[in-house]
N, C-alpha and C positions, 0 to 999 in steps of 0.2 A: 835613530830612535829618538823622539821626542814625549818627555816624561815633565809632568808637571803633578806638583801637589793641592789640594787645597785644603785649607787650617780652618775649620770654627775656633775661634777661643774662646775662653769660657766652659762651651762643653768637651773640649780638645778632640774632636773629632777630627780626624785626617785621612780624604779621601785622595785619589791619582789618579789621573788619565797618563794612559804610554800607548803613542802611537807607533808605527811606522808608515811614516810620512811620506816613503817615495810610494809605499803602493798606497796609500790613502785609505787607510785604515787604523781603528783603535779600540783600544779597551778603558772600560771604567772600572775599577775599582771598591767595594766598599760605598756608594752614594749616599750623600745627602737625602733628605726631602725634596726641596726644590732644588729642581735638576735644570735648572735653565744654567748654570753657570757650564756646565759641561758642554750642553749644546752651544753656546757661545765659544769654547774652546775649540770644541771640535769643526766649527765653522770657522773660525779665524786661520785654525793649521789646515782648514780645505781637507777635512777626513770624515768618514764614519765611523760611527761606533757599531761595528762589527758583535761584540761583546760586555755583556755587564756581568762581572763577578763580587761576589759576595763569601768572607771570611767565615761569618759566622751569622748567626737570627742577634740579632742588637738588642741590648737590653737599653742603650743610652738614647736612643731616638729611632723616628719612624725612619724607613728604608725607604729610598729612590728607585730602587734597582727595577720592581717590578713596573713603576710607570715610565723610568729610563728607557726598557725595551722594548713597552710597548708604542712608544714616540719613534725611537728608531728602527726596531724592528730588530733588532740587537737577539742573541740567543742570553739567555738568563743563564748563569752558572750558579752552583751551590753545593756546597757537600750535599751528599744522597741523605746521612743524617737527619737534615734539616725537615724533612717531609712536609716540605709547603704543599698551601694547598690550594694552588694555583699552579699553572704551566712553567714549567724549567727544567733545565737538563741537571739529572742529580747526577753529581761527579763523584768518583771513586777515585782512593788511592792510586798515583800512577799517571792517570787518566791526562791525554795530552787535547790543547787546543792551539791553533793556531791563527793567531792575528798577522796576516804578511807575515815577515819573515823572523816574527816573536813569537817564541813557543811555551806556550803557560802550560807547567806540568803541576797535579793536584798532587800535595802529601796530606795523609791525614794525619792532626796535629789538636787531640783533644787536650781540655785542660782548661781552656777558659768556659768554653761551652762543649758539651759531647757531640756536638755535631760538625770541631772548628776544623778549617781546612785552613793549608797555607798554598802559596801558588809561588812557585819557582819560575822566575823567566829567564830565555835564553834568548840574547841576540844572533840567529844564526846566518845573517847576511855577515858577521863576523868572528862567531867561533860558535862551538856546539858546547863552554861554558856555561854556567849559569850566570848571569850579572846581577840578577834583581831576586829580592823574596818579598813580596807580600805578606807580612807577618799577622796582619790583622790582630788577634787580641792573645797572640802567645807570646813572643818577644817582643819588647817594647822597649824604649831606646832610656838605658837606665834603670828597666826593670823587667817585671811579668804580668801579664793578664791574672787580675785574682782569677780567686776560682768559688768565689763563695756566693753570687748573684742569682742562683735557682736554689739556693736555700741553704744554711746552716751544715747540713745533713750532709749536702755532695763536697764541702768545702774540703775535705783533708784527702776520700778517692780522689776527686778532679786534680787537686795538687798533685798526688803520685802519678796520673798520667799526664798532666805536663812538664814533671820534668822526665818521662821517657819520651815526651815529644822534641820536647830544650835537645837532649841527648842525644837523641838515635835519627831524629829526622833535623833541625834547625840548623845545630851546628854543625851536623858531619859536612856543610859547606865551605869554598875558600874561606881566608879572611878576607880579602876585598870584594866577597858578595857585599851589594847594598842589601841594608833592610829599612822595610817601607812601613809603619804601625800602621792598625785605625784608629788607635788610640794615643793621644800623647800631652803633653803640660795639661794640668785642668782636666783631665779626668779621670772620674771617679770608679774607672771599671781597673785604677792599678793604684799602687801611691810612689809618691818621691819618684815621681818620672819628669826628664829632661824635658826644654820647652824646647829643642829642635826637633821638628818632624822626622829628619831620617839616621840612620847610623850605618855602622857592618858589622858583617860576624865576627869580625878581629877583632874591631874595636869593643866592643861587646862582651868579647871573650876573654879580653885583658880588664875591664874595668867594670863588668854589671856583677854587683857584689852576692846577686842569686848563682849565679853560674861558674863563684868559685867554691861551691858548697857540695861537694860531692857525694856527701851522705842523703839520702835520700828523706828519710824521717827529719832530721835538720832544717833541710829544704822544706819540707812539706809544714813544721815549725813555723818556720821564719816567714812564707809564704803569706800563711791564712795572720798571721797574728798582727794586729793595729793593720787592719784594712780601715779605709773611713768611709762612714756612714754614706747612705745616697739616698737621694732622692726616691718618695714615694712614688712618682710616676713610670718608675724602672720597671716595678710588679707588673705592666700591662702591658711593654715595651715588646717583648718575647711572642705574646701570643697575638697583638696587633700584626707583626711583622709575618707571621707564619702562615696569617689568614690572608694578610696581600692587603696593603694599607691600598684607601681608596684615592684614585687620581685625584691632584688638586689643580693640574692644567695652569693656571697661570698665579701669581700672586696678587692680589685684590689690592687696587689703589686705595688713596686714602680716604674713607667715609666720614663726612663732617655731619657732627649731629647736634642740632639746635639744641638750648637749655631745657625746656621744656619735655622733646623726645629722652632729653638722657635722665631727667627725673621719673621719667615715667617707666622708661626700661629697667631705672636701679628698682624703683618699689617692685614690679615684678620678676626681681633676682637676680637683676645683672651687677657684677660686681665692677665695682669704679676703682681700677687700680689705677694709682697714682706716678707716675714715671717721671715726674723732677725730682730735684737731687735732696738727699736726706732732709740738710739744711732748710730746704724750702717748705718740705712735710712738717718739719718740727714746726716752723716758725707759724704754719697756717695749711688745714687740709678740711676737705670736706669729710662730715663727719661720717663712719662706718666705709670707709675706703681704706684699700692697704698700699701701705708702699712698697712699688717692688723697683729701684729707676733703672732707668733704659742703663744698655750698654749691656756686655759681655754674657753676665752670667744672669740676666733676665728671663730666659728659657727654664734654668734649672731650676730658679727659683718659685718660679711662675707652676712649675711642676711638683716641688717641694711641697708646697702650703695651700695651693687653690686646686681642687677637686677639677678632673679633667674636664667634664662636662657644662662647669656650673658659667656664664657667657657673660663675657664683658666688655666694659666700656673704659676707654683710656684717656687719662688727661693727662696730656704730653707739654712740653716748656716749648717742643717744634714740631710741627706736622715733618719733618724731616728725620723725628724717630719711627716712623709708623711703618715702614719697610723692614726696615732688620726687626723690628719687634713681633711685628705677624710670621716674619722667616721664622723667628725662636719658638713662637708659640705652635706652628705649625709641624714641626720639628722635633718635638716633643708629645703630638698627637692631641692639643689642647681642643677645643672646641672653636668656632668663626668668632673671630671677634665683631662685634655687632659696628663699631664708627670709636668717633675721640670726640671729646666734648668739643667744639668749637667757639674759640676766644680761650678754653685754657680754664686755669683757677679763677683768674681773674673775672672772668665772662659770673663763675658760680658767686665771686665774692661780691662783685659790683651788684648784682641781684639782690644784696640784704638777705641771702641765703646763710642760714647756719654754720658755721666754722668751729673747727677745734684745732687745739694744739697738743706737742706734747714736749716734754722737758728736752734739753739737750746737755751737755755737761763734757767740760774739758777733763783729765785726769786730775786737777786739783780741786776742783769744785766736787768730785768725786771722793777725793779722798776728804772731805769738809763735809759733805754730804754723811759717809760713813759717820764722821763723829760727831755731828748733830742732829741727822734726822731728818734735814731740811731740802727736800727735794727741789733744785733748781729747775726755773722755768726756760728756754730758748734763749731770752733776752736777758737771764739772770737772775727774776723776780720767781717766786715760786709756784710750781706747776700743781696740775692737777686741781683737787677740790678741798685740800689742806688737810689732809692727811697726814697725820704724824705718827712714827714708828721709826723703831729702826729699818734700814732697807733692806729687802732682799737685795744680793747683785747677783744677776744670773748669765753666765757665763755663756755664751751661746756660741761657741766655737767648736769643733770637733776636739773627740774626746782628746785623743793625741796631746792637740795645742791645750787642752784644759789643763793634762797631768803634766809638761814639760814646766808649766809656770800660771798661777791666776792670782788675782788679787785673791786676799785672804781674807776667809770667811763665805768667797762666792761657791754659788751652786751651780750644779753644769746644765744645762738645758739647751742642746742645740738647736738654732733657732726653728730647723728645719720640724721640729719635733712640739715645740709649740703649740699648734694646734688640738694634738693630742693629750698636751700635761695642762690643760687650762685649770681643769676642776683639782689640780694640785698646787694653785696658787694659792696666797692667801689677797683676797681686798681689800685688808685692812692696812695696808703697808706699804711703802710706796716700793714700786720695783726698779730695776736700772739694770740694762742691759749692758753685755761691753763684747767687742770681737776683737778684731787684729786692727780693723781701720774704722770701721763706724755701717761699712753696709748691712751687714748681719743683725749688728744688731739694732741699727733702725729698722727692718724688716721687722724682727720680731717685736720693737715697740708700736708696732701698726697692727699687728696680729690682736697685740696684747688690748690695743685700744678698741680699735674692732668688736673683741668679746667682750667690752664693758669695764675694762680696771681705769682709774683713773688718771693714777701717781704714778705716771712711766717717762722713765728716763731713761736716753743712750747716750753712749759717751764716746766724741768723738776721740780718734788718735789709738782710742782700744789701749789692749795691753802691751803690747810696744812702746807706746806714749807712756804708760805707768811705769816701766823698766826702766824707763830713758830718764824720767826723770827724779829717780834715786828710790822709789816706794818700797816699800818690800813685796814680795812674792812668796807663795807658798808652790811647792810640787806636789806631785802626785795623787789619787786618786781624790782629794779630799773629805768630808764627813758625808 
């Protein structure tokens, strides 16, 4: 048997291929969007993919599975639940398949979603055991699939059937079954989950501090309570996925677009995100562009704050971000990105093109800030259009990290949510954003500038940096 995983980070997605290689044959797992990594697998171990199965309808990105099968030719699997509506075998409790001489048996196993199935495999070219679970979004390594992502309302039922799922199907297995998530570190469909991709039911069973909870209302407590917040692209994820996201066939090289073409696309509504590093936005950006910079969690965020539909244009520090960035955007069911400015900021600055900035601020300039009023600019000198007031500081971390500790006096506004509290700002004031390190909340000082405030400041180091360096902190829920 040859089993491999693969990791998005950022959105912790974790998908598998498990072959059996001497008859040359395999299975996929859970997919991606772009499914070309699989195909490269399954080509390098000299197999087919026989099979594409699916946990559950994804609320955290578009599914691969239905262009998977139709590339290979693969039979689609799925809980019967799921009532896509498209071609696939709906699987029932029980139900056995057969990859060579691996035998994937379906348990249903609701609780994250009503439709979740888990898949037991059995190497039986070496015992009629199970060795593997596919846990998809029930067990998860260090915790549990919430259960609150189809709304408020299902959040405390869904719990009570996953723990007769956890109970009556998961764990009645060895301890040395593996378990395999779709979900793990970085995402937001569990919390306080481990960054290793796999575990076992032993391990699991001694140490995942939901499944020493044998009261069932406790469970279902402790379950729903401080889940954290997600992304607004999630709401769409569910029913893109059930209608059969549309082939995207290959990933689109890089599109270079003169100064001219990308002035002309932004006036009619192409948004200019910005993907060099905070530092660089503060110091100089064009103006009505957000920053969102390349790397990891660019997808989620790109999902968070920018309207699925609304089409954009990128100004990158390398044409060498342009591939994992369209992977992210694509992945989250964004809309085409139109090219990338070509030449960079630079290309826009050289031009005698318009520019703005926005303040930047270490934890001590911050706390100098608080007791003068005087919102620092990137280089030091004072930002914005001299605005005086005391500052708002707005907290834009999840609530959790807000109530465990935040400087005192700040307001919680995750950044993700931004867009929607604008008209609860005040412009008279200068504002200062802070998270754990600085990405967040540069995001949200771009949002913020974006919609017109002036006096925005982020602070690098976040509140870590303020602990660290003796400040005081206030907990809990604040005013």
């Amino acid at each position: 048997m040859h089993l491999r995983q693969f990791v998005i980070e950022g959105l912790g997605h974790i998908s598998g291929l498990v072959a059996d290689d001497a008859r040359g044959v395999a299975a996929v797992i859970d997919p991606r969007r772009d499914i070309d990594i699989y195909l490269d697998e399954a080509r390098s171990k000299d197999v087919r993919v026989s099979h594409v199965f699916e946990t559950h309808l994804h609320n955290d990105y578009v599914s691969g599975a239905r262009e998977l099968a139709a590339v290979t030719g693969a039979e689609h699997v799925m809980g019967a639940g799921a009532q896509l509506k498209h071609a696939y075998r709906a699987a029932k409790d029980g139900d056995t398949f057969d990859v060579g001489s691996l035998r994937f048996q379906v348990l249903d196993t609701p609780g994250h979603t009503p439709e979740h199935v888990t898949y037991v495999v059995t190497d039986r070219s070496r015992a009629e055991e199970p060795v593997l679970l596919f846990s998809g979004g029930s067990l998860l390594v260090g915790g549990v699939g919430r259960t609150d992502l189809l709304g408020d309302e299902h959040a405390t039922p869904y719990a009570r059937q996953m723990f007769a799922s956890l109970h009556e199907k998961v764990m009645a297995h060895e301890d040395f079954v593996a378990v395999l998530p779709t979900h793990g570190g970085g995402s937001l469909c569990s919390k306080d989950l481990a960054s290793t991709p796999r575990t076992t039911v032993g391990f699991e069973r001694r140490h995942n501090s939901l499944l020493q909870i044998d009261d069932i209302e406790v469970f279902v407590r402790t379950l729903v309570a401080n889940q954290p917040a997600y992304p607004r692209y999630f709401g769409r994820m569910r029913s893109v996925n059930q209608s059969g996201p549309v082939a995207i066939h290959s990933i689109q090289g890089p599109i270079p677009l003169g100064l001219p073409q990308v002035r002309e696309l932004v006036e009619k509504d192409h948004l200019l995100v910005d993907l060099r590093s905070p530092s660089e936005f503060a110091v100089a950006h064009v103006p009505g562009s957000v920053s969102l910079p390349a790397g990891s969690s660019f997808g989620t965020w790109l999902g968070w704050t920018v309207p699925h539909d609304r089409p954009l244009v990128l100004l990158m520090s390398s044409v060498a971000d342009w591939d994992d960035t369209v992977r992210q955007a694509l992945r989250i069911g964004h809309a085409p990105i139109a090219g990338y400015l070509q030449g960079g900021f630079s290309k826009w600055q050289d031009a005698g093109l318009g520019i703005e900035e926005s303040g930047r601020a270490t934890v001590a300039q911050l706390r100098d800030l608080v007791a003068t009023g005087t919102p620092p600019h990137a280089n030091g000198a004072v930002a914005g259009n001299g605005h005086r007031g005391q500052p708002l500081v707005l907290d834009v971390r999840q609530r959790d990290e807000f109530e465990r500790g935040h400087v005192p006096g700040a307001v919680h506004l995750m950044a993700g949510d931004v867009p929607e509290r604008l008209a609860s700002l005040p412009k008279d004031r200068p504002l200062v954003a802070i998270c754990a390190a600085g990405y967040r909340s540069s995001v949200a000082a771009s949002l913020l500038l974006q919609a017109g405030f002036r006096d925005v400041t982020w602070v690098s180091g976040g509140v870590p940096a303020w602990r660290a360096a003796g400040y005081p902190v206030e907990t809990g829920p604040g005013s």
